[in-house]
C-alpha positions as CSV (number, residue, x, y, z in Angstrom):
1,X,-19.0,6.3,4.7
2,X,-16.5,5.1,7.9
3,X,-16.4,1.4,8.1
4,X,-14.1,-0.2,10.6
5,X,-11.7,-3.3,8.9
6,X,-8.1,-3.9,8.6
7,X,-5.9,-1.4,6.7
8,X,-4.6,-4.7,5.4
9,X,-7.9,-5.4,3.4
10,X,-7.6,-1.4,1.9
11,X,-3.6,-2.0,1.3
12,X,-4.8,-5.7,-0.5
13,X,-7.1,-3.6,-2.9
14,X,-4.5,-1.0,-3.4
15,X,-2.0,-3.9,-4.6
16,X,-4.5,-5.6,-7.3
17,X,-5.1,-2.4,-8.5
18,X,-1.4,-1.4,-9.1
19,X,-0.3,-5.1,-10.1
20,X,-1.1,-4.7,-13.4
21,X,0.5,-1.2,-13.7
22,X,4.1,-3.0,-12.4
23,X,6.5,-3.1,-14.8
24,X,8.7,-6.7,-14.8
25,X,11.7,-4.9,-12.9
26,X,9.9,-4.1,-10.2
27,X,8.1,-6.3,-7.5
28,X,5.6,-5.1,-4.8
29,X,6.2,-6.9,-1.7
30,X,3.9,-6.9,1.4
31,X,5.0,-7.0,5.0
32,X,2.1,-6.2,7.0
33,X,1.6,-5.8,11.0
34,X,-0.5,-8.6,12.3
35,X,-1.1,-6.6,15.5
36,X,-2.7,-3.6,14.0
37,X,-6.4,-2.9,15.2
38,X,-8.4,-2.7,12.5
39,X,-9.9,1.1,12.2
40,X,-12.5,3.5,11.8
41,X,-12.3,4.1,8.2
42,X,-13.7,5.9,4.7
43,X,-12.1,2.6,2.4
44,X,-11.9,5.1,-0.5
45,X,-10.4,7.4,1.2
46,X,-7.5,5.3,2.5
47,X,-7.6,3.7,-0.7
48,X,-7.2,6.8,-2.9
49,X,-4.2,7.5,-0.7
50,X,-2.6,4.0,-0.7
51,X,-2.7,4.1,-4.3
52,X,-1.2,7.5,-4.6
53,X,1.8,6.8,-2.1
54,X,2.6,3.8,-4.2
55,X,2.3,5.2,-7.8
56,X,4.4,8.1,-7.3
57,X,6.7,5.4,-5.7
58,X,6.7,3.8,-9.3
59,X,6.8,7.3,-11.0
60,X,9.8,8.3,-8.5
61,X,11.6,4.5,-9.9
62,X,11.4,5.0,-13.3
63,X,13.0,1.7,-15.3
64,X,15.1,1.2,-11.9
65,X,14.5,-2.5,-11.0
66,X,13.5,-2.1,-7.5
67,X,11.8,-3.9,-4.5
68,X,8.6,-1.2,-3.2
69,X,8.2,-2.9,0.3
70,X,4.8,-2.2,1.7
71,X,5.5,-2.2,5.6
72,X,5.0,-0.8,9.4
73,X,7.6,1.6,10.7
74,X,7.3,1.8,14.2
75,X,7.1,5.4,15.2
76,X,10.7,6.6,17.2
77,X,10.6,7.0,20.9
């Protein structure tokens, strides 16, 4: 099922998911892009994926305290 919404809302989902999987030395912090469009979409798709990216993130941390900054990179020209 493609829906169209922000990525924000899927990324939002991803992170109360995983905030109860965060160890204390670690803190998810969110730095979206206001200006994104919101997009044709299959939610568990992106979801599934979000959620992936970020707990290998965790995996890949270990016990390192750590900031896992959720953000934009703008592509390179």
């Amino acid at each position: 099922m493609h829906i169209t919404e922000s990525i924000h809302k899927v990324a939002e989902r991803v992170v109360t998911l995983v905030s109860m999987e965060l160890p204390d030395n670690i803190r998810l912090i969110r730095d979206y892009d206001p200006s994104l469009p919101e997009l044709p979409h299959d939610p568990e798709q992106i979801e599934q994926v979000l959620l992936n990216i970020v707990r290998n993130a965790l995996q890949a941390l270990g016990r390192k305290a750590a900031k896992l900054r959720c953000a934009r990179v703008p592509p390179s020209s």
